[in-house]
C-alpha positions in Angstrom: 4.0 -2.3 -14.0 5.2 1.2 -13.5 1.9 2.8 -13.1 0.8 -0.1 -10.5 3.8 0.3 -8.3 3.4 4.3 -8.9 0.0 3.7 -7.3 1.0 1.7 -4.4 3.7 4.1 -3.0 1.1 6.8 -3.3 -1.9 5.0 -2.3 0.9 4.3 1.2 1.3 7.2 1.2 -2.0 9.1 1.5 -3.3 6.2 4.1 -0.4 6.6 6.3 -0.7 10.3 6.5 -4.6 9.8 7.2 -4.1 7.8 10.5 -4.9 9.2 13.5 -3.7 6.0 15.6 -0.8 4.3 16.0 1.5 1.8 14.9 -0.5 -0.8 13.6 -2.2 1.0 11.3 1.3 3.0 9.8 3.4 -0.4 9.5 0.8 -1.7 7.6 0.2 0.6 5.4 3.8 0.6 5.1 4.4 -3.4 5.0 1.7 -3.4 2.3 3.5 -1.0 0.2 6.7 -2.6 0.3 5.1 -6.1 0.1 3.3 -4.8 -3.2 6.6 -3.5 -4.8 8.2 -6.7 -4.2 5.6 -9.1 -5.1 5.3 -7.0 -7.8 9.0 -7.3 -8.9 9.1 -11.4 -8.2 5.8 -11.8 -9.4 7.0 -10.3 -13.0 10.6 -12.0 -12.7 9.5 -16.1 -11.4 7.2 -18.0 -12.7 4.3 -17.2 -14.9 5.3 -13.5 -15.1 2.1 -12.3 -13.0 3.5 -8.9 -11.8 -0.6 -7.9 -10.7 -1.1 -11.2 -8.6 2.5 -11.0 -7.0 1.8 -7.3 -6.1 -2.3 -8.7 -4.6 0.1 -11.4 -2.8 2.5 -8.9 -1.6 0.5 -6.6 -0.5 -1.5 -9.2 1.7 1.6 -10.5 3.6 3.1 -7.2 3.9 0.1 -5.7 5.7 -0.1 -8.2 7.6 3.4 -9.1 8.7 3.6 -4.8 9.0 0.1 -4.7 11.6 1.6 -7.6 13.7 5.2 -5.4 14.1 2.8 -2.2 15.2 0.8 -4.1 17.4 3.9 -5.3 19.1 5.6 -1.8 19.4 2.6 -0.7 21.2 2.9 -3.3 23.4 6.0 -2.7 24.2 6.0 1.2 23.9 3.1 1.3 26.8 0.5 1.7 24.2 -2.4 -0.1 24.1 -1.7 -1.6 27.2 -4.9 -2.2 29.8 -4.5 0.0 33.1 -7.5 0.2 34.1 -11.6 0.4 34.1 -13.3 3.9 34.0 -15.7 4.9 35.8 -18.4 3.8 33.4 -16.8 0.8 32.9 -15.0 0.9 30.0 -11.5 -0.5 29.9 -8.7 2.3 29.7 -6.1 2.3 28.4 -2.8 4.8 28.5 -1.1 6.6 25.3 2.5 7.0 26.9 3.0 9.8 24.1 0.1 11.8 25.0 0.3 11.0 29.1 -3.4 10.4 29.1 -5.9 7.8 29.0 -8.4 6.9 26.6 -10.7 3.7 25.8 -11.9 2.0 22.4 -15.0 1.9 21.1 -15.5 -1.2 19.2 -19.3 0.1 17.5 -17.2 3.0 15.5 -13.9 1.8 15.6 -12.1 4.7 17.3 -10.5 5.7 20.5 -11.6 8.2 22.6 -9.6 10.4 25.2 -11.1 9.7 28.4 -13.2 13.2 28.6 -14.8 11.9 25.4 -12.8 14.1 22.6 -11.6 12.0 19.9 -8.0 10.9 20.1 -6.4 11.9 16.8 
């Protein structure tokens, strides 16, 4: 159990230091850290003594619960939050952080800064 919840923290911690976006991606990293460690813990203390599927369990809900808090600190931060349409059509949207805009593109899965640079 020691090595699996070893793994998780560093497993957190190399994916949260790899993002280059924002909170969604961190918090659930993060949530499915902590969710492992404790489904791990309850998993290994209730019922059948699964420590593995508590951690698989954990994990799940953690990430998730952790991608729905980031999505809603974007919102709220500015982030993510649809100003406008480029030029070429493309929806922009403004990184309060950075004070520029950039758009998403869905075929790659990364944002752009609106002169085409990738935002990281």
């Amino acid at each position: 159990m020691r090595i699996l919840l070893g793994l998780a923290g560093l497993s957190a911690l190399a994916l949260g230091a790899c993002t280059t976006t924002g909170n969604v991606e961190r918090n659930a990293v993060g949530g499915a850290a902590l969710g492992a460690a404790a489904g791990a813990v309850i998993g290994n203390n209730v019922g059948d003594g699964d420590a593995d599927r508590g951690a698989a369990i954990g994990a799940a809900v953690g990430g998730t619960a952790g991608a729905i808090r980031g999505r809603q600190q974007d919102v709220q931060s500015g982030e993510g939050t649809r100003l406008k349409t480029g030029p070429d059509g493309r929806q922009l949207y403004f990184d309060e952080r950075a004070q520029r805009y950039y758009y998403y593109d869905e075929t790659r899965d990364r944002t752009y800064w609106q002169n085409g640079a990738v935002r990281g």
